[in-house]
MMTF fields as JSON, N, C-alpha, C and O atoms, coordinates in Angstrom:
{
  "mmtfVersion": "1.0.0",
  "mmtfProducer": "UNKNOWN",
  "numBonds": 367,
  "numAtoms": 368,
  "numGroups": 92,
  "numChains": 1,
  "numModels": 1,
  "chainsPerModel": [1],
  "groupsPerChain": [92],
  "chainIdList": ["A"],
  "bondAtomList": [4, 2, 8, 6, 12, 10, 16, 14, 20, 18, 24, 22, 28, 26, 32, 30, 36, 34, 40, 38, 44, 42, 48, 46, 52, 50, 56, 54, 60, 58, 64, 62, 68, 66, 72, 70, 76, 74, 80, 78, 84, 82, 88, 86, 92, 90, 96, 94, 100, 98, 104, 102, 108, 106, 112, 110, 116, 114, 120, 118, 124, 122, 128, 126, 132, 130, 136, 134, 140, 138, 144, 142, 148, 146, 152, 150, 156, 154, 160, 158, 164, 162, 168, 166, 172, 170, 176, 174, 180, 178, 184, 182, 188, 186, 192, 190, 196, 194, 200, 198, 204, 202, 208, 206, 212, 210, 216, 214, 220, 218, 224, 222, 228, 226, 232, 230, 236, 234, 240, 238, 244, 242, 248, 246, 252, 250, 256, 254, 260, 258, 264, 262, 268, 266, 272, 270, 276, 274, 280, 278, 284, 282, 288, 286, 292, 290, 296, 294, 300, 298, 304, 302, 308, 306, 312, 310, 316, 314, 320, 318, 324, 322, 328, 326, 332, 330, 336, 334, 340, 338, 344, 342, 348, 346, 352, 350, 356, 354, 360, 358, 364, 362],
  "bondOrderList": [1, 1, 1, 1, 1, 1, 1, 1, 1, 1, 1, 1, 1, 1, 1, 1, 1, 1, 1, 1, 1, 1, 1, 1, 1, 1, 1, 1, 1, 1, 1, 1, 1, 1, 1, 1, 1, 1, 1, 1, 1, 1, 1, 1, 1, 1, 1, 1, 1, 1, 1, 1, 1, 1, 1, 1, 1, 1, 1, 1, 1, 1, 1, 1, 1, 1, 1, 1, 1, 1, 1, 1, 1, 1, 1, 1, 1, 1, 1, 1, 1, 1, 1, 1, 1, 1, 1, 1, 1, 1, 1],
  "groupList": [{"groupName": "UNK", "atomNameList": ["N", "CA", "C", "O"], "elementList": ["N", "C", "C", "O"], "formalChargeList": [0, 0, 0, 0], "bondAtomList": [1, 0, 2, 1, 3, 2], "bondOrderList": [1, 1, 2], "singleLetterCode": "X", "chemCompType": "L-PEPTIDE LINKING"}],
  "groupTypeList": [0, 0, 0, 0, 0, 0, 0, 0, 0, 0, 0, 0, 0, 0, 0, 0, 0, 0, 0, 0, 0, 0, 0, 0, 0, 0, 0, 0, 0, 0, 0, 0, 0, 0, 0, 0, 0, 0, 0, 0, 0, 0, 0, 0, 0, 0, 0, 0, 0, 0, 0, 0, 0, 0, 0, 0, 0, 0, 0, 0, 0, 0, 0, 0, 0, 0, 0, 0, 0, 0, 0, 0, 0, 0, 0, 0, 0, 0, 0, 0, 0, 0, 0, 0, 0, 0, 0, 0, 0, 0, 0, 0],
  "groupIdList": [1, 2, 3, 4, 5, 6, 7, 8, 9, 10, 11, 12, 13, 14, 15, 16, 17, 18, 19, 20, 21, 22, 23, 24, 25, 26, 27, 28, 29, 30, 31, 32, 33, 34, 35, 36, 37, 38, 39, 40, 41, 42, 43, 44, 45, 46, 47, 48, 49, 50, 51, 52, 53, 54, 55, 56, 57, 58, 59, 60, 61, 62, 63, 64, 65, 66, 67, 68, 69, 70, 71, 72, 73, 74, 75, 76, 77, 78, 79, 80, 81, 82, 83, 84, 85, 86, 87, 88, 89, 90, 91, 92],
  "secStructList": [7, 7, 2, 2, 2, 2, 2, 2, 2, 2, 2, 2, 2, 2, 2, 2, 1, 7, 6, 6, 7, 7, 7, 7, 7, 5, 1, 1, 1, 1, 7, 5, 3, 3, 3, 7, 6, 6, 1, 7, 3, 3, 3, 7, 7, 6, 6, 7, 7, 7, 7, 7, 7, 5, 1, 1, 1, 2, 2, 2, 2, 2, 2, 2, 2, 2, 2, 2, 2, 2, 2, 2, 2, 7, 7, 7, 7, 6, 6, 7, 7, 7, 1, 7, 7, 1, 7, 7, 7, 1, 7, 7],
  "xCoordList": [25.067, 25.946, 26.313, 26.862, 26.052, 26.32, 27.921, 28.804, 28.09, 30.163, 30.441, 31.027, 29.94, 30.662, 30.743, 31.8, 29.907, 30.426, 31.118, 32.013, 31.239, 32.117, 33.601, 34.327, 33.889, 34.91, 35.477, 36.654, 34.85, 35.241, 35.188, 35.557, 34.832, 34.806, 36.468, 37.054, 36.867, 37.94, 39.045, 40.23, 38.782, 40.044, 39.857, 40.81, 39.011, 39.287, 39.97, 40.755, 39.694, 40.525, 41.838, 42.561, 42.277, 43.611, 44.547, 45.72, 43.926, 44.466, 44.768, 45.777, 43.771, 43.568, 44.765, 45.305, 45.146, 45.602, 47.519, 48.402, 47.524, 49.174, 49.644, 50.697, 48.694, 49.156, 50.337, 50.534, 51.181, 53.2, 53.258, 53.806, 52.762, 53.373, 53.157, 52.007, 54.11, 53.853, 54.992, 56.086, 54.575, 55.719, 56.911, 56.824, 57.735, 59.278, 59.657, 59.646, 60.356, 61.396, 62.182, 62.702, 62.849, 64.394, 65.166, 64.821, 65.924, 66.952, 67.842, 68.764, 68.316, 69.301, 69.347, 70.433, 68.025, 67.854, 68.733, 68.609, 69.643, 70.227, 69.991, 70.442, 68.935, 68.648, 67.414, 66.908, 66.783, 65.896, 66.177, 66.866, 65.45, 65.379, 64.176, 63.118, 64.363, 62.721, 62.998, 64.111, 62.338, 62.174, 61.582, 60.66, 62.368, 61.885, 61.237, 60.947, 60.945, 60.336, 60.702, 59.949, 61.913, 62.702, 62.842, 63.551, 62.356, 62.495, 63.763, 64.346, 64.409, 65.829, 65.263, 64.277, 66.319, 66.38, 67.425, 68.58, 66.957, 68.013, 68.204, 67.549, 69.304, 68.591, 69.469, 70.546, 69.06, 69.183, 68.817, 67.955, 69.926, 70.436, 69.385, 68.731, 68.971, 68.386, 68.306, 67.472, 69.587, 69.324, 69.028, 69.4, 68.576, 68.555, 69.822, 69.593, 70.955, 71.477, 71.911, 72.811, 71.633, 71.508, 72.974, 74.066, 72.751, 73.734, 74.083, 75.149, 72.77, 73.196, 72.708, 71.888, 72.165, 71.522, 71.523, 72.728, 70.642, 71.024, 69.96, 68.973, 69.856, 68.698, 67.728, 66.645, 67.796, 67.706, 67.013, 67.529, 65.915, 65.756, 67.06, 67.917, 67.1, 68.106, 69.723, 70.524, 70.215, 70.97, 71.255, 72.294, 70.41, 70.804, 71.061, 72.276, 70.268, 70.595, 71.675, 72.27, 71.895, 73.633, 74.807, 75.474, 74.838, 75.42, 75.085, 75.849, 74.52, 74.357, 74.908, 76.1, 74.494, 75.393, 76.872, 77.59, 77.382, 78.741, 79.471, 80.592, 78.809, 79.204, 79.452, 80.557, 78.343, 78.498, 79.135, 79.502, 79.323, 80.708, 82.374, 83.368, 82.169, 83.221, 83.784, 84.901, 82.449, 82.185, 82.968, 83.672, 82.603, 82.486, 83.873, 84.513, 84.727, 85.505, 87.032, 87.981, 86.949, 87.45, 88.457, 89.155, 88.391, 88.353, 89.891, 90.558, 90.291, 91.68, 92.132, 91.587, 93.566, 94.086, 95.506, 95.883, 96.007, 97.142, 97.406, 98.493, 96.236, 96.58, 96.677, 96.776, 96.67, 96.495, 97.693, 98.757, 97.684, 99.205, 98.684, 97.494, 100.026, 99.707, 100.083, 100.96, 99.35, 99.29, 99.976, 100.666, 99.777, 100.013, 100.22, 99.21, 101.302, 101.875, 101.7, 101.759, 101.533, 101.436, 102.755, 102.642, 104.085, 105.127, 105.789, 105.891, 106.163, 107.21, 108.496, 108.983, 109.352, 110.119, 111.113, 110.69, 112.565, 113.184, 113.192, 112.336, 114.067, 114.633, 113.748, 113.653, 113.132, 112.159, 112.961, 112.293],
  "yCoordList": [41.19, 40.084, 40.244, 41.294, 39.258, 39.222, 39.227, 39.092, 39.371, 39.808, 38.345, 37.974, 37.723, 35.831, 35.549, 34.992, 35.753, 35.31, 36.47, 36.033, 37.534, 38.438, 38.074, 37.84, 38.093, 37.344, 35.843, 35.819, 34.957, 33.913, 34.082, 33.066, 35.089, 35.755, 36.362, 36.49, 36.605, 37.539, 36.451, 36.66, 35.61, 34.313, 33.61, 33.184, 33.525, 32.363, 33.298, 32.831, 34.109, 35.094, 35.671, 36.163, 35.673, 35.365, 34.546, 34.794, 33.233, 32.053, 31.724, 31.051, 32.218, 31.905, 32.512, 31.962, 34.029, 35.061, 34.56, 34.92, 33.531, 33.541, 31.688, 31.276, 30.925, 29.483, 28.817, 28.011, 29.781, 29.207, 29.331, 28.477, 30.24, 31.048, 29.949, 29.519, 29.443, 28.474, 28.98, 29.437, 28.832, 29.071, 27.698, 26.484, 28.461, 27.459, 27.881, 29.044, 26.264, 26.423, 26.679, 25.784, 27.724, 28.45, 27.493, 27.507, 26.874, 26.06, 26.554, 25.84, 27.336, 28.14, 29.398, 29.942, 30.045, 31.063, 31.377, 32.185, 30.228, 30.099, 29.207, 29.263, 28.005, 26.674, 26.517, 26.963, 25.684, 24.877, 23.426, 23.003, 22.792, 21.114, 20.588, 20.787, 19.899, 19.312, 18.269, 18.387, 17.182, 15.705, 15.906, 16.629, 15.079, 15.118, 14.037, 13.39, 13.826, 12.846, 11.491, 10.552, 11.54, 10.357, 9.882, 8.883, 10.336, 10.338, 10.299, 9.337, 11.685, 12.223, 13.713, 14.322, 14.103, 15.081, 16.264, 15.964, 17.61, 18.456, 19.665, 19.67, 20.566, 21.369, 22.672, 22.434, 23.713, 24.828, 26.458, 26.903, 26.769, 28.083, 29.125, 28.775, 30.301, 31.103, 32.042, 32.928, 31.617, 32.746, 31.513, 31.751, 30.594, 28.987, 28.641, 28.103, 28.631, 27.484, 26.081, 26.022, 25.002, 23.712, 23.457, 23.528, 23.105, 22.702, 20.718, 20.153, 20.027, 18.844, 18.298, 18.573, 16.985, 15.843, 14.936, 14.683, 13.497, 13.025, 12.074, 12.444, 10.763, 9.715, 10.499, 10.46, 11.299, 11.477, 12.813, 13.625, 13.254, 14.647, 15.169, 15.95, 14.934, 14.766, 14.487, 15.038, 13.813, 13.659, 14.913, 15.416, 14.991, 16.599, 17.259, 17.454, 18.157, 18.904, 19.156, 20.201, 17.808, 17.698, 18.324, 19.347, 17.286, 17.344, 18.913, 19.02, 19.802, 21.22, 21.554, 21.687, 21.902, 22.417, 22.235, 23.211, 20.899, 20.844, 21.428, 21.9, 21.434, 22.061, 23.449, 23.856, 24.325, 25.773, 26.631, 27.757, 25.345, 25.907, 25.834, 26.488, 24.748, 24.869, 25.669, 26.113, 25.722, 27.085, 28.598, 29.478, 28.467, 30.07, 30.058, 30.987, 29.039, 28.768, 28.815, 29.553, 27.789, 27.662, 26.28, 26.03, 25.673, 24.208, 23.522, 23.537, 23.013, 22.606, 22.007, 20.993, 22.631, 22.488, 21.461, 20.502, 22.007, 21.705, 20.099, 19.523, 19.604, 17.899, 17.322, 16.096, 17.966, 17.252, 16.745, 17.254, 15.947, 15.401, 15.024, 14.837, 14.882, 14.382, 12.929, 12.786, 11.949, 10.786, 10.1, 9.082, 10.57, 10.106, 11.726, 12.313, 12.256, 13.766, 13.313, 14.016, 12.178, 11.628, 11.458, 10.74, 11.687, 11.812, 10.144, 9.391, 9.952, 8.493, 8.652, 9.626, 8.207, 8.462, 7.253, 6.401, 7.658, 6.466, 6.564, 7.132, 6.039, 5.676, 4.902, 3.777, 5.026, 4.29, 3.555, 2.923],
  "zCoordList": [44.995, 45.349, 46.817, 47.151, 47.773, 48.829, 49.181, 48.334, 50.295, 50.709, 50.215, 49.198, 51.076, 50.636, 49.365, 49.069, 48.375, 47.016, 46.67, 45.947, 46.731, 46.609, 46.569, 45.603, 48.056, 48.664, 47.909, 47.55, 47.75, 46.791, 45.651, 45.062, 44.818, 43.352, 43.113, 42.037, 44.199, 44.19, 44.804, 44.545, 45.389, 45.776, 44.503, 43.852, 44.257, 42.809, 41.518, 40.693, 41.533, 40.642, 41.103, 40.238, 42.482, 42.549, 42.47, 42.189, 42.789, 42.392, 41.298, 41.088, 40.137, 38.587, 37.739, 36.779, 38.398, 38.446, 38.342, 37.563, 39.615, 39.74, 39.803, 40.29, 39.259, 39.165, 39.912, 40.821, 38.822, 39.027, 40.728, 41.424, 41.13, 42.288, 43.434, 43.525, 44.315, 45.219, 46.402, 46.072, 47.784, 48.902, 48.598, 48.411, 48.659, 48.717, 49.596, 49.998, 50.347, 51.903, 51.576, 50.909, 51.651, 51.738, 52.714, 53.895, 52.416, 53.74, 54.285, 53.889, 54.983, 55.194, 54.57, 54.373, 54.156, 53.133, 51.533, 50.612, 51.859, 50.364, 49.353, 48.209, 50.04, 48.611, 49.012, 50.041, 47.938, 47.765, 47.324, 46.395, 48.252, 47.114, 46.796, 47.391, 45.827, 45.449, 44.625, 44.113, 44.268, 43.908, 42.402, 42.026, 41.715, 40.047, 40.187, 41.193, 38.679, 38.295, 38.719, 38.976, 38.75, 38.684, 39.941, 40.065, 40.879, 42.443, 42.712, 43.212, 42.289, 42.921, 43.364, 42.95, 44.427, 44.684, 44.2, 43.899, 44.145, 43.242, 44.725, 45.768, 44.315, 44.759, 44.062, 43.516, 44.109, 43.334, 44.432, 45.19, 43.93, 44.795, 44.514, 43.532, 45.022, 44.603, 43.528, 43.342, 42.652, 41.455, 40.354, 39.205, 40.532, 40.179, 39.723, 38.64, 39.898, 39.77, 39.913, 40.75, 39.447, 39.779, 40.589, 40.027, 42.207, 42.596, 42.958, 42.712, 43.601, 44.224, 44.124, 44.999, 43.393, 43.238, 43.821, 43.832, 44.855, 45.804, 45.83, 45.195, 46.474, 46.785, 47.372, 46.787, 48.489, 49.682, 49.681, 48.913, 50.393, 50.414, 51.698, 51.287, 52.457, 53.683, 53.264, 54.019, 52.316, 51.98, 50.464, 50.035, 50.203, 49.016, 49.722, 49.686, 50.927, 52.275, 52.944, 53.209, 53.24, 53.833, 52.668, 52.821, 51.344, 50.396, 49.777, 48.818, 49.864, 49.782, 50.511, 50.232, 51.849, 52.655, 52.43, 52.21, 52.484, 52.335, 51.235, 51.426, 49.865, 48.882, 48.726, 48.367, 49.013, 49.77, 50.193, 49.861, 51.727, 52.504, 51.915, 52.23, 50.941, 50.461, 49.481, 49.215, 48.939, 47.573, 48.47, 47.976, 49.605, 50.358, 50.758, 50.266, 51.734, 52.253, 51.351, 51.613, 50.209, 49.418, 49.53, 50.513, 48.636, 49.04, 48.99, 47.956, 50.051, 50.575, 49.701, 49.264, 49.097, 48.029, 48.236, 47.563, 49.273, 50.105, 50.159, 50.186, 50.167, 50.251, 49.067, 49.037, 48.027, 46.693, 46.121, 46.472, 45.408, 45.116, 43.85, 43.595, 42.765, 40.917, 41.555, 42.407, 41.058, 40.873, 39.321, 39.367, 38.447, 36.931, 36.247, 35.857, 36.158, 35.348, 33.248, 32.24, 33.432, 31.57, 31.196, 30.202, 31.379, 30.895, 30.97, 31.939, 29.558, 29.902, 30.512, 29.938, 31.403, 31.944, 30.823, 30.041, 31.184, 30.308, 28.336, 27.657, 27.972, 26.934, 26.143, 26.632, 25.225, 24.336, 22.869, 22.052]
}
């Protein structure tokens, strides 16, 4: 057997070998996004957890990022106000 079919004997059997296995863009080395079926975008953290769903590949991106930072940061609590507490006020 000559080197060249050699050589392609042994790429086609690595390939055959690892299917699943594909390069993914790390975005910031902490996510991935990618497009379902449905032509939405997801994207999912590296230990997979599903974080952001979006029209947009660009718009999951953003909407990741922002989520993240807020995840990390911890998200401003200070402005929140009760709108409706459930309680009837008054004499029934």
């Amino acid at each position: 057997m000559d080197l060249t079919k050699k050589l392609m004997t042994q790429s086609n059997q690595t390939n055959a070998e690892h299917p699943e296995i594909k390069e993914v863009e790390w975005i910031d080395d902490s996510f991935r996004v990618y497009e379902t079926q449905y032509k939405l975008w997801h994207s999912a953290a590296k230990d997979g957890e599903e974080l952001i769903t979006a029209l947009t590949k660009q718009q999951c991106i953003d909407g990741t990022r922002f989520y993240l930072k807020g995840r990390q940061e911890g998200w401003d609590t200070s402005n929140s106000r009760v709108v409706n507490d459930g309680k009837v006020g008054g004499k029934l």
